[in-house]
N, C-alpha and C positions, 0 to 999 in steps of 0.2 A: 748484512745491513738490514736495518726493520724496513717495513712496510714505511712506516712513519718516515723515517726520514727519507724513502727513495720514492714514495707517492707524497704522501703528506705535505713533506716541509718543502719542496719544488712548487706546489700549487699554492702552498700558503704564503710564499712569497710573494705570489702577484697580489695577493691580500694586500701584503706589507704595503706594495703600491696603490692598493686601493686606498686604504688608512690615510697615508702619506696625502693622497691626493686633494681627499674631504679636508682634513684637519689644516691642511696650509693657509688655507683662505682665514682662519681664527687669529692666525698671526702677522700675514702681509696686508689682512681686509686693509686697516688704519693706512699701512702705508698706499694701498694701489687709490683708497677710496683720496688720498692729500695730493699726487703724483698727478690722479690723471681727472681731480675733480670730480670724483662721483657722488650723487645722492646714495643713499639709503636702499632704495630700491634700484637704483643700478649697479650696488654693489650684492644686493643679493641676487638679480639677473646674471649678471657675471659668474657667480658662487655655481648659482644653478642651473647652469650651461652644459658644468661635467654631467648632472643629473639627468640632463635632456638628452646627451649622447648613449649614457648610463642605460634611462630605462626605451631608447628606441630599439637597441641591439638586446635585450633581455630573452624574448620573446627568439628571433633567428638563432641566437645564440643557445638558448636551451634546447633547442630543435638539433642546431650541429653539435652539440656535445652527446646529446644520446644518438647521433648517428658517425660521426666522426671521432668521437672521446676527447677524454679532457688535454693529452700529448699534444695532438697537433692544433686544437681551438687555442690552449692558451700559450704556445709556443707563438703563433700569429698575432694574437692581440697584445702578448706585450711588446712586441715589437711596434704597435701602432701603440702600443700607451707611449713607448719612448719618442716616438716622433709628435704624441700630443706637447710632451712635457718640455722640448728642444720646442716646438713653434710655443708656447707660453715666455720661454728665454731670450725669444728673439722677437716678440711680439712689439712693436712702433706706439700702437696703440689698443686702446679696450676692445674693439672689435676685433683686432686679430687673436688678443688676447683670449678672448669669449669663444673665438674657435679653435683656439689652442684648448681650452676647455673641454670643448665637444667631443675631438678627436678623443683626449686621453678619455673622455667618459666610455668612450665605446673600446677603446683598449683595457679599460681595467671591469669592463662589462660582468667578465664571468670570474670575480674573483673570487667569491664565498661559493659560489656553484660550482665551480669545477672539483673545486675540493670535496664539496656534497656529495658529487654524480663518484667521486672517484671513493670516495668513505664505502657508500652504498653498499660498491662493489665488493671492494676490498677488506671489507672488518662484518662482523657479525652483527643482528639490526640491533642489540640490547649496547654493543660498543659505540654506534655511529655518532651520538650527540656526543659521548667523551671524547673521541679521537677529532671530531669536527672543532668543539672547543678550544683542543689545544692549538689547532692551528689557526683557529680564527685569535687565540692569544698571542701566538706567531706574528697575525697580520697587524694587532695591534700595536706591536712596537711602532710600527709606521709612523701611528699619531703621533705615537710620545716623539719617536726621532725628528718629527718639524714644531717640536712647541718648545721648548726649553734650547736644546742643541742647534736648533737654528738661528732662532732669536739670538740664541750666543754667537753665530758665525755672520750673522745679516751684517753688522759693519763692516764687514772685510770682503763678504761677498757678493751680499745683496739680494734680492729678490729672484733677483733673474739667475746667479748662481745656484742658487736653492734647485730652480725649473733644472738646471744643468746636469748637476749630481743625479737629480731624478730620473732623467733621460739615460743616465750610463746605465744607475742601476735597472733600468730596464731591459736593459740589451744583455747584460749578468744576466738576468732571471729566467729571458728568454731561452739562451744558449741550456743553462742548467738543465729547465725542463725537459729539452729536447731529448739532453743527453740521459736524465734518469729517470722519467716518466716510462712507465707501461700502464696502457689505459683500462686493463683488467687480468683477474688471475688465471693461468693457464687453466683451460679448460672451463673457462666459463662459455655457455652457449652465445651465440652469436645471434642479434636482435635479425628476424627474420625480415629483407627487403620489400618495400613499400612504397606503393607511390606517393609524389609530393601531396599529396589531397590527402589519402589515409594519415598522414604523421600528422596533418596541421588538424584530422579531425579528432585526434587522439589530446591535442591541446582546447578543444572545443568540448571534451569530455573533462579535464582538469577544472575549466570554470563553472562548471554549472556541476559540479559534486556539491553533494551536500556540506559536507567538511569542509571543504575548500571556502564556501559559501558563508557559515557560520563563524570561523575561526579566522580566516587569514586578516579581514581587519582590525581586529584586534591585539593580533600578533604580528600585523605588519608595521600599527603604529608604533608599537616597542622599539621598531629601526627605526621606522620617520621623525621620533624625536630626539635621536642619538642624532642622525644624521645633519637633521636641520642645524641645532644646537651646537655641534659638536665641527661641522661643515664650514661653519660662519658667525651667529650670534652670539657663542660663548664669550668670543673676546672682548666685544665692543660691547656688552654688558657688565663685564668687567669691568670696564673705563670707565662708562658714562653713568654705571650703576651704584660699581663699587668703589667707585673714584680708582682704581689700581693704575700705577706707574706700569711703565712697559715691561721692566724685571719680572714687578710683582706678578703681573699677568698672565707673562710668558712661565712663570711656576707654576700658577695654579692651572692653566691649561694642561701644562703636564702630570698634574697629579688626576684632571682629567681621563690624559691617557690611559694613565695608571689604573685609573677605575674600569675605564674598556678592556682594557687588557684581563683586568684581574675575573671580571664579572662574565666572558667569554669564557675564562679559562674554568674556573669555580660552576659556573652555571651548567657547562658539557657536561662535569664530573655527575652532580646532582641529577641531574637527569636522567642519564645514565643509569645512576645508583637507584633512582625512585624507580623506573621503570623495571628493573632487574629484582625490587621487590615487590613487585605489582600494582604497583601505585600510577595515575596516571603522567602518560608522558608531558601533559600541560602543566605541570605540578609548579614547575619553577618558572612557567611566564606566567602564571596567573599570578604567582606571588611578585615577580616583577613588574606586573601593571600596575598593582597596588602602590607599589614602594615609587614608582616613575608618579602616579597621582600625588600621594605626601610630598613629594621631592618640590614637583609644580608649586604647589599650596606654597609652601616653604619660600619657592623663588619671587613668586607674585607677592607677598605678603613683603618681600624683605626683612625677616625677621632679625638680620643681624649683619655688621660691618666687620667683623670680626675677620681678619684673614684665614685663620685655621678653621674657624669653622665652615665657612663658605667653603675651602677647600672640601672639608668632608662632605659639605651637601653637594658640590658639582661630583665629586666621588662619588656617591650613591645615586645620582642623576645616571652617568655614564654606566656603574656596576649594571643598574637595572636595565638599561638599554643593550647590553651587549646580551643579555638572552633573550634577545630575538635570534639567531641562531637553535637554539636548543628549541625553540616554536616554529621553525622551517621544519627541521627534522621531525619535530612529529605531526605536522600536515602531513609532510611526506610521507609517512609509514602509511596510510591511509591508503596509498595505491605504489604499482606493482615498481621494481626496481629501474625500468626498463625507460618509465616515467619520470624517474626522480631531476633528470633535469629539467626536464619541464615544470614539474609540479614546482622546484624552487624557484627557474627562473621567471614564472606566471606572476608568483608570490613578490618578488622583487620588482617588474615590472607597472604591479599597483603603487608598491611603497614608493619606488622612485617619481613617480607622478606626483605625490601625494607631496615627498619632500619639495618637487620644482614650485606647487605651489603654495604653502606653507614658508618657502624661503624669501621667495617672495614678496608675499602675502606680508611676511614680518617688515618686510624694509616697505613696503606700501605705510604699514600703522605708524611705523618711524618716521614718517614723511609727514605724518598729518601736523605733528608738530616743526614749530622752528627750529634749526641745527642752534647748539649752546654752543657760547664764545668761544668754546677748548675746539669744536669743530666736529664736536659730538653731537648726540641725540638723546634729544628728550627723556627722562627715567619714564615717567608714566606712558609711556608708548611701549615701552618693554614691559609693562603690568598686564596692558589688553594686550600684545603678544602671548604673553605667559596666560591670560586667562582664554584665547583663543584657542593653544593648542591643550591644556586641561580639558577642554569644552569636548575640543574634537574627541580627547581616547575615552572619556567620559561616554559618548556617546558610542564605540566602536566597543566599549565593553558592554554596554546596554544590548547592542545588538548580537553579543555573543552570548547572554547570557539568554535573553529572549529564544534563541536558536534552542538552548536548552529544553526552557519550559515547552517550546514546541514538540524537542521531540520528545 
């Protein structure tokens, strides 16, 4: 059996539940925000509850994965992601809801890092963005399976069966792990014992790296707009923007997926390949900021009603957002192996901030206006959305490039 499938594809499943978890909210937002009467912004508090749990455990969690490995951190948390996903199912009301939320955020914590820390190890440093890619294509499915396939079973099952299913499959993914993870190759040396104070100051060397310092915002936004977007406001932009039917909707989110999926998988490969011909390892998130900026432009402007085209613009929205992966990996080559979950989960710990308030932030500008008779929200509040976060990676590649001219 390959490495891939007896490390790999066990770690990228809790992916899958990470995916699953962001993208559900793009499809039930409509129904939780008519059910239990939410604004705008308390359907994005809600949204970004997972985020809250997500990036408080980021930080403990890349600490116990390079002291403990990725077998038994992510053997544990999906077993807490299944009991976030079971209290969401049984949740009376939005607040229990919202800590149904929390819980799974800190269960599906180290979903792209585990698999990092365990790449690291396990594959050569010119392989780690291809073999990460594939699996973060892995986790993708996730999305696709709650936008399209759900939407198709909500009548029959509902909201709360959705939470259900998620809950088993996490108790699946657990067990898998357990049984085919090994958290590195025989005979790799063994990270020498430390006190609690040495480990947390070796994270204290992560943020204030130069690299780390120039790059990661930049390359963090690349997630923060997949996530926000892709987490929550996809959908209800769809409705209130592009007038879509719930069908219609529930398709193009998934051709959404489709672009995460494909643009993680495509993006590892490239990288990879650039870097193996000596080109640099940011090759392919610089050219993804760019394509994520046009994308912006495109969505604020609303240049078009067109349903196949919108699809290919939210497709190249998502393609470019899924290499932020392939922009972890080469922060992380910058320091030593022993690091790397730290250095990603540091990395992810900003982004998820970034997304809780940005998620936010967005249902705040949707508020300023009146709800429209359908029970939607105003278009031009999603324009200064859209021009808020342009603003933001506008300004995060300013300060990467500046980094440059410094040094």
């Amino acid at each position: 059996m390959t490495i891939f499938a007896r490390v790999t594809l066990p770690l990228a499943a809790v992916n899958f539940l990470n995916q699953a978890s962001r993208a559900v909210m793009a499809v039930i937002g409509p129904l939780l925000a008519m059910e239990f009467a939410l604004s705008a912004s308390d359907l994005g508090l809600l949204a970004a509850a997972l985020f809250v749990g997500y990036a408080l455990a980021q930080l403990p969690v890349g600490l116990a994965l390079d002291l403990f490995g990725p077998r038994r951190v992510q053997t544990v948390l999906a077993l807490v992601c299944a009991a976030g996903f079971a209290t969401c199912a049984l949740a009376p009301d939005p607040t229990i809801l919202g800590i149904g939320r929390f819980v799974t955020g800190l269960g599906i914590a180290a979903g792209l890092m585990a698999m990092l820390k365990a790449n690291t190890l396990w594959y050569p440093r010119h392989r780690i963005a291809a073999m990460t890619g594939r699996g973060v294509f892995v986790g993708a499915l996730g999305g696709m399976a709650v936008t399209l396939p759900l939407a198709t079973l909500l009548p029959v099952i509902g909201w709360r069966g959705g939470f259900v299913i998620l809950a088993a499959a996490s108790c699946a993914v657990a067990l898998w792990i357990w049984l085919s993870v090994r958290d590195a190759p025989e005979g790799t040396p063994t990270p020498p014992k430390r006190g609690l104070a040495a480990e947390l100051a070796a994270f204290a060397r992560v943020f204030v790296h130069p690299v780390f310092l120039r790059f990661t915002p930049a390359v963090a936004f690349v997630a923060v707009l997949q996530f926000t977007w892709q987490g929550l406001w996809t959908g209800p932009w769809l409705r209130d923007v592009a007038g879509m039917g719930d069908a219609t909707r529930a398709g193009v989110l998934f051709i959404f997926a489709c672009g995460a999926a494909a643009g993680s998988l495509i993006s590892g490969n490239l990288a990879s390949l650039a870097q193996a011909r000596g080109l640099s390892p940011y090759l392919v998130s610089w050219t993804a900021m760019g394509g994520q900026l046009l994308v912006q432009l495109l969505l604020l402007l609303h240049v078009t009603d067109d349903v196949v085209l919108l699809s290919l613009i939210w497709f190249a929205f998502a393609f470019c957002g899924a290499s932020s992966t392939a922009g972890y990996a080469a922060v992380g080559q910058s320091f030593g192996p022993e690091l790397a979950g730290r250095v990603a989960t540091a990395i992810n710990a900003l982004m998820l901030c970034a997304v809780f308030i940005l998620q936010y932030a967005i249902g705040a500008i949707l508020d300023l206006w009146p709800r429209t008779a359908t029970g939607g929200w105003d278009a031009a509040g999603y324009s200064w959305a859209f021009g808020l976060s342009l603003a933001l990676q506008a300004a995060a590649i300013l300060w990467m490039m500046k980094g440059a001219r410094g040094g």
